[in-house]
C-alpha positions as CSV (number, residue, x, y, z in Angstrom):
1,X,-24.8,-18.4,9.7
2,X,-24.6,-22.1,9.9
3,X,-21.5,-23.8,11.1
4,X,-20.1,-27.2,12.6
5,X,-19.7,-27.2,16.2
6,X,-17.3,-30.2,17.8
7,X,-18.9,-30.3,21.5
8,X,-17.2,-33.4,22.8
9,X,-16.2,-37.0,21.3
10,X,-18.7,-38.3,18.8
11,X,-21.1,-35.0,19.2
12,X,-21.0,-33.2,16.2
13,X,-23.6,-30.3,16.1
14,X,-24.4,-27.7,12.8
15,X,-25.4,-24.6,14.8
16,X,-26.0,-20.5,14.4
17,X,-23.2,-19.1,14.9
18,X,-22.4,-15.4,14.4
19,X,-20.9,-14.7,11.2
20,X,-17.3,-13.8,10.9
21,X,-15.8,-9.9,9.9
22,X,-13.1,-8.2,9.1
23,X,-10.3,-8.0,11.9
24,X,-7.4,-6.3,10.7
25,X,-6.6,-4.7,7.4
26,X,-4.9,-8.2,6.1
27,X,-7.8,-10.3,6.3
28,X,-10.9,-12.0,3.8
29,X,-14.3,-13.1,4.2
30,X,-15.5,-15.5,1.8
31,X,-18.4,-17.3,1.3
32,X,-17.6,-21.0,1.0
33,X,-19.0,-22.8,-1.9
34,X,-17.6,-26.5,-0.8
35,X,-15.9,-27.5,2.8
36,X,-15.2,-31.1,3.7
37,X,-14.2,-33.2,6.9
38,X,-10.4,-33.7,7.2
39,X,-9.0,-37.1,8.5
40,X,-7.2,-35.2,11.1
41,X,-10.8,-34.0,12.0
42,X,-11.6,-37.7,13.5
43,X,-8.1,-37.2,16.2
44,X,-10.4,-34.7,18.3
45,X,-13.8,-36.7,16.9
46,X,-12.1,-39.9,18.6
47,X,-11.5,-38.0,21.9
48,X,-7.8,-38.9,21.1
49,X,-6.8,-35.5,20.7
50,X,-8.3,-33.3,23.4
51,X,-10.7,-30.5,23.5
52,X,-11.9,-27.7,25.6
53,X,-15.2,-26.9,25.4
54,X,-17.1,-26.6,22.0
55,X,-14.9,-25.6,19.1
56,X,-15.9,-25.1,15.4
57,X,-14.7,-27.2,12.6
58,X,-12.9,-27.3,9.3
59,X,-10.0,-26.1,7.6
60,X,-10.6,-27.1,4.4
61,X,-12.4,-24.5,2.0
62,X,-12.7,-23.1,-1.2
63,X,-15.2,-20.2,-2.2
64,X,-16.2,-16.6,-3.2
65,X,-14.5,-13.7,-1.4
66,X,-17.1,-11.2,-0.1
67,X,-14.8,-8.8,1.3
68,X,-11.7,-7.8,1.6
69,X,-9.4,-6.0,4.2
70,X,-7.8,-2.5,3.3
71,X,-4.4,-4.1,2.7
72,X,-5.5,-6.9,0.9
73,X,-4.3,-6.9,-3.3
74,X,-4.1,-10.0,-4.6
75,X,-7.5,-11.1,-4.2
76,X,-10.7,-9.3,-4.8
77,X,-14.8,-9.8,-4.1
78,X,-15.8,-12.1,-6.3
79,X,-12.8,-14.1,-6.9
80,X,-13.2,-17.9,-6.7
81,X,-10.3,-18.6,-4.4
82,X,-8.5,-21.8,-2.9
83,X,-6.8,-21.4,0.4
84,X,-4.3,-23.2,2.2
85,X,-5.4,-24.2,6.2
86,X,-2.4,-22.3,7.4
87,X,-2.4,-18.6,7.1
88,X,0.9,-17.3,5.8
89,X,2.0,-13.6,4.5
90,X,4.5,-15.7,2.0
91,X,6.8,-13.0,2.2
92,X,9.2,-13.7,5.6
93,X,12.4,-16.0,5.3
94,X,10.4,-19.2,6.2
95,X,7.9,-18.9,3.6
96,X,10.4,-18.0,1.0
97,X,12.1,-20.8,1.9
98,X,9.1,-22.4,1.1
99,X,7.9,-23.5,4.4
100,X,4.8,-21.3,4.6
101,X,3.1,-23.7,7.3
102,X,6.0,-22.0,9.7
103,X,5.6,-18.5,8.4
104,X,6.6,-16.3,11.4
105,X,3.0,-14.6,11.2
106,X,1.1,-18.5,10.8
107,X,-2.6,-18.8,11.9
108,X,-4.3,-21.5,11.9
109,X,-7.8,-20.9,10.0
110,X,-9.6,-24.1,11.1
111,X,-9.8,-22.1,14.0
112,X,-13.1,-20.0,12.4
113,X,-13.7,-23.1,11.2
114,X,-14.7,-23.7,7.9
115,X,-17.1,-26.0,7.7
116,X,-19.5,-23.3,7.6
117,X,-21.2,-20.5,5.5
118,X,-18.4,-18.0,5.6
119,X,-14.8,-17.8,7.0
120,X,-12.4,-15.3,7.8
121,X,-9.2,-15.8,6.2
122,X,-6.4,-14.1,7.8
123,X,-3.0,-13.1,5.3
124,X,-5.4,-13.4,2.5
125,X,-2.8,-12.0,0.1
126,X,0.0,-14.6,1.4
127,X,-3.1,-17.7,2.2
128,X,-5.3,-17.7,-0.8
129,X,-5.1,-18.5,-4.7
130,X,-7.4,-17.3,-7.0
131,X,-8.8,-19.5,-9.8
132,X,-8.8,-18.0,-13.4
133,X,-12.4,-17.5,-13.5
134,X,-15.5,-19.0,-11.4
135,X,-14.6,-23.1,-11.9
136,X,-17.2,-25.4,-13.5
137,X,-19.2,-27.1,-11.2
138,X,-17.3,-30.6,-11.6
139,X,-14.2,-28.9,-11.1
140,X,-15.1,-27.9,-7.2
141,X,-14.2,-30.9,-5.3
142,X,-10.4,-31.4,-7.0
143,X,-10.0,-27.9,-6.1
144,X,-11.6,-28.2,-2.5
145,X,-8.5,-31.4,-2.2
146,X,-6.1,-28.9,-3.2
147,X,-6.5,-26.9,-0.1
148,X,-5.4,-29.5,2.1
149,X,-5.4,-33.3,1.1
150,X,-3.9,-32.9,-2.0
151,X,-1.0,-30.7,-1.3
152,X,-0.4,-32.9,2.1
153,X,-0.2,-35.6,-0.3
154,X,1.9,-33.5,-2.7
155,X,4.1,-32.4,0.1
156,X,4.9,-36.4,1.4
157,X,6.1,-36.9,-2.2
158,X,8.7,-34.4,-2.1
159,X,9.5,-34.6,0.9
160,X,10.4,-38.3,0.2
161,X,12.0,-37.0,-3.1
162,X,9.8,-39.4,-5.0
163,X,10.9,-38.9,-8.7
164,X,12.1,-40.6,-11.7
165,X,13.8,-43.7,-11.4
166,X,12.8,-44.2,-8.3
167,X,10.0,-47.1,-5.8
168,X,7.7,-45.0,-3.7
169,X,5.9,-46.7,-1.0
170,X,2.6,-44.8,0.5
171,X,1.3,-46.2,4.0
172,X,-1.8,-45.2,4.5
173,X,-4.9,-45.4,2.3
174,X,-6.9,-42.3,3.7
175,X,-7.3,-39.0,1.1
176,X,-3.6,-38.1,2.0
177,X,-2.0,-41.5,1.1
178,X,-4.2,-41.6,-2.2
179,X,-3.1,-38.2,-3.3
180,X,0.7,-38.9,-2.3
181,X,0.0,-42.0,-4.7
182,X,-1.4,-39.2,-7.3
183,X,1.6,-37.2,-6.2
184,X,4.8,-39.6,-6.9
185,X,3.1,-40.4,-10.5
186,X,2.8,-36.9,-11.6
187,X,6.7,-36.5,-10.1
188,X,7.3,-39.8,-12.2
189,X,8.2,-42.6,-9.7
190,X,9.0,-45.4,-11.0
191,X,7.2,-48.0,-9.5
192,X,4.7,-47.1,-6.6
193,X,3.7,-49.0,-3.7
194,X,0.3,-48.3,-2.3
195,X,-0.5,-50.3,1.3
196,X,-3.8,-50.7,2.1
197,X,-6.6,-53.4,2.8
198,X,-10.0,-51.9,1.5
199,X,-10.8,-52.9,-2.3
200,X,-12.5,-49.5,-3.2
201,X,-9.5,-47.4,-2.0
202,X,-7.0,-49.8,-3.7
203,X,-8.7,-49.7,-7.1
204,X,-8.6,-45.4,-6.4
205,X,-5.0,-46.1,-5.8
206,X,-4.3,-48.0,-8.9
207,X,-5.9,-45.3,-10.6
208,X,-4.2,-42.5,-9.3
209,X,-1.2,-44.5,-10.7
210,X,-0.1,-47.1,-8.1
211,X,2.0,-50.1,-9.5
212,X,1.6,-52.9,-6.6
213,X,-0.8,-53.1,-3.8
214,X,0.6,-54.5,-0.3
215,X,-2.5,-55.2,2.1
216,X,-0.1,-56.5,4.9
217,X,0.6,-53.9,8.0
218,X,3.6,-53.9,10.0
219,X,6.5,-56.0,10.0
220,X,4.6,-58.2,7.4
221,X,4.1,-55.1,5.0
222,X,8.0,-54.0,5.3
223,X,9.0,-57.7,4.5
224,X,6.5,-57.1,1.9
225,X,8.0,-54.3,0.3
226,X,11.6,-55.6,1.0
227,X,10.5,-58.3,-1.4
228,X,9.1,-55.8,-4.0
229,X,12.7,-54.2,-4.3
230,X,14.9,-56.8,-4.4
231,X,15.2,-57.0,-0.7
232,X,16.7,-53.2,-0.3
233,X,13.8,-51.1,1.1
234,X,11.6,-48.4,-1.1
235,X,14.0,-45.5,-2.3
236,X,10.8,-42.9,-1.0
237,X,8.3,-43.4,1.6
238,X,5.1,-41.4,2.7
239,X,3.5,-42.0,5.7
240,X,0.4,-40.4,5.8
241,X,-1.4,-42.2,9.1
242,X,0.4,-40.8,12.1
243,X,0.4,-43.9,14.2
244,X,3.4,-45.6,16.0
245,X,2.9,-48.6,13.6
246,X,2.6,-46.5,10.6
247,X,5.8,-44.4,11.2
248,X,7.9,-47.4,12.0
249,X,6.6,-49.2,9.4
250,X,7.3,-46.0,6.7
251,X,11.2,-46.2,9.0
252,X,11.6,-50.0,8.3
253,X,10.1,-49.9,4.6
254,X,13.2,-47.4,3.5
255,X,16.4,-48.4,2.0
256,X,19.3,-46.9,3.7
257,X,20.2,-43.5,2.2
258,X,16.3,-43.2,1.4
259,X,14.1,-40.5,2.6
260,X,10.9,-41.0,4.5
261,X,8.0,-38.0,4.0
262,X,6.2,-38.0,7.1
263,X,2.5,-35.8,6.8
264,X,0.5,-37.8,9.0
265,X,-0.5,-35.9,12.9
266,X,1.4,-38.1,15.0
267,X,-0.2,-39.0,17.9
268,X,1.8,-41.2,20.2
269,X,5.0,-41.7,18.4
270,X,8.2,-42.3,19.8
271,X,11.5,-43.3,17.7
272,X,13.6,-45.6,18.9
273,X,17.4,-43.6,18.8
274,X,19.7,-46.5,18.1
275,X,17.5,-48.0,15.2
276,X,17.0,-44.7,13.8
277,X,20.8,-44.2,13.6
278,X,21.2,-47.6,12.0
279,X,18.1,-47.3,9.4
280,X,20.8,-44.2,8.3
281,X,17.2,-42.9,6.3
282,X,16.2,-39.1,5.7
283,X,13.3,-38.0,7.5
284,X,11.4,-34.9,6.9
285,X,8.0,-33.8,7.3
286,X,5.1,-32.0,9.4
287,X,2.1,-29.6,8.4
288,X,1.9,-29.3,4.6
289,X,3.1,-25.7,3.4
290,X,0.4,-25.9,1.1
291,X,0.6,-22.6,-0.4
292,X,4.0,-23.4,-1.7
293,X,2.2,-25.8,-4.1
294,X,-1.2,-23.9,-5.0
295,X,-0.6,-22.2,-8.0
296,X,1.3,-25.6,-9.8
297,X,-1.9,-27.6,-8.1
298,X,-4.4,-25.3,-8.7
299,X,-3.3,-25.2,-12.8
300,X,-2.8,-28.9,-12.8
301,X,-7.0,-29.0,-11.9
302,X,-8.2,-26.2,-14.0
303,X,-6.4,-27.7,-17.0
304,X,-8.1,-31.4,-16.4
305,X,-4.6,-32.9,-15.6
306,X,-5.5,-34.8,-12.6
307,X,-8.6,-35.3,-10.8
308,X,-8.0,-35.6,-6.8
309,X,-11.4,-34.4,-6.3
310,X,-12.4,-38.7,-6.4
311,X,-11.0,-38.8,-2.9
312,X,-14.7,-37.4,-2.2
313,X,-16.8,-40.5,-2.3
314,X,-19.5,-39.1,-0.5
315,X,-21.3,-35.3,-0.6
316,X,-23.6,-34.2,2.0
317,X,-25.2,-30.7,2.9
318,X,-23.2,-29.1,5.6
319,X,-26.5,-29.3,7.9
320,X,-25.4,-33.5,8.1
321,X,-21.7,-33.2,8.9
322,X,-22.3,-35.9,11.8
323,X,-22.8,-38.2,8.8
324,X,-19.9,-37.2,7.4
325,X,-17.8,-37.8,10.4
326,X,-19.6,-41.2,11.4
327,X,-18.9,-42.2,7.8
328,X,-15.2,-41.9,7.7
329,X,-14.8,-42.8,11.0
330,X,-16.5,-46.2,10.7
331,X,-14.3,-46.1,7.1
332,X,-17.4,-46.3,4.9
333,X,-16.2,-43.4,3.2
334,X,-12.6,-42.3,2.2
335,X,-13.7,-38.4,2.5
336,X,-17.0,-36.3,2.9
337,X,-17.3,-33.0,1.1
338,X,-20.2,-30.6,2.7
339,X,-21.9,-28.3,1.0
340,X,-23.0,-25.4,2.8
């Protein structure tokens, strides 16, 4: 099969590589129908997370299953299924809890990588969702950013406890930030702040329901905010970057007694102990557990309530994945969706 190989910063090759099968009696192969390049894909791209040796791509999928372990019961061969990039049984404490991205049995399954023909999904029973019936065509790419971008998003709004009543504040514009936007609107924030500098990605955000746009970074963007409510700080803040800037920025931007979601990979981040205790603000965040939110997200699609799948403003076939990545990391494109 074909597949996306990550040989070294900026070297992005689509290569044979052997096709993936059955390893224990929990486990799915499906064949994907649309796979896409994750913002968190361009740490590694960057060489700013490191890699050893050539590593396959992608944890973002949805497709048919083709087969199906001996354990397996909730999906079948020839479902249409949406999966979360961590495996999960959903049955230990964690997951019940509903932390399924710490299930005591978690896998990661960008490791087969997904940006490929087929994919083994470990925990298929506890990992993926099935659709009601095979999706219309348009509906593919909503449901592809339910398997990761939109339930990140989804996940910084409640962690953040963005509801009614309440000023949300999103820093970061990427596919995560916009859906978080998506997010605190369909959890009925009040007013919602998106931050971001790029015309195309503020008119998505105004669409996806954002209120006020603040194009300042920084201390500038937090006075900015300060302004926006009354000089008290946003009641809710998603940070969706990962950065030291963007974290102390989401910090700084919330009122005191406030809650910060936190969903982007931090790389380099460090909090400063005494202004943390002083900022007296809620912090809570880290890998989305994605399944917890599937079946709500996935219904939400297939009934043509919201439409994340416009994070995806450009489509290429999976053999020109190197486009993809050169795209969004040269920001000419909020997210590319491959098709195999």
């Amino acid at each position: 099969m074909r597949g996306t190989m990550l040989y070294a910063p900026r070297d992005i090759r689509v290569e044979e590589r052997a096709e993936p099968a059955i390893q224990a009696p929990t486990d799915a192969i499906i064949r994907i129908s649309a796979a896409c390049v994750c913002g968190s894909d361009l740490w590694p791209y960057r060489g700013i997370a490191p890699i050893e040796g050539p590593v396959p791509m992608g944890h973002e999928y949805v497709g048919v299953v083709e087969e199906t372990g001996s354990d397996v019961q909730t999906v079948k061969a020839g479902d249409f299924v949406v999966g979360s990039f961590m495996a999960s049984d959903n049955t230990c404490p964690i997951c019940q809890a509903g932390y399924q991205s710490r299930c005591v049995h978690v896998e990661y399954v960008g490791a087969g990588g997904a940006q490929a023909q087929y994919l083994r999904v470990p925990l298929a029973d506890g990992t993926l969702v099935a659709t009601p019936g095979p999706p219309e065509e348009d509906l593919i790419p909503s449901l592809l950013a339910a398997s990761d971008v939109l339930g990140t998003g989804w996940f910084g709004a409640v962690a953040a406890e963005a509801g009614p009543g309440k000023t949300v504040a999103v820093v970061g514009d990427g596919a995560v930030g916009l859906l978080a936007v998506l997010a605190a609107r369909q959890l009925g924030a009040e007013q919602i702040i998106a931050m971001s500098r790029h015309e195309p990605r503020q008119k998505l955000a105004h669409e996806f329901g954002a209120t006020d746009i603040v194009t300042e970074r920084g201390d500038a963007g937090v006075a900015k905010v300060k302004k926006l409510t009354s000089g008290l700080g946003a009641h809710s803040v998603i940070e969706a970057v990962g950065t030291q800037e963007s974290m102390m920025q989401a910090i700084r931007s919330t009122r005191p007694g406030g809650h910060v979601g936190y969903v982007g990979v931090a790389h380099g981040v460090e909090l400063p102990g005494q202004e943390l205790f002083y900022a007296e603000v809620h912090l809570l965040g880290g890998p989305a557990p994605v399944r917890r939110f599937l079946p709500k997200l996935t219904g939400l699609i297939w009934n043509r309530e919201i439409d994340p799948g416009q994070v995806f403003d450009l489509e290429l076939p999976l053999d020109q994945a190197a486009e993809g990545y050169q795209a969004m990391d040269e920001r000419r494109a909020i997210k590319a969706l491959l098709r195999p």
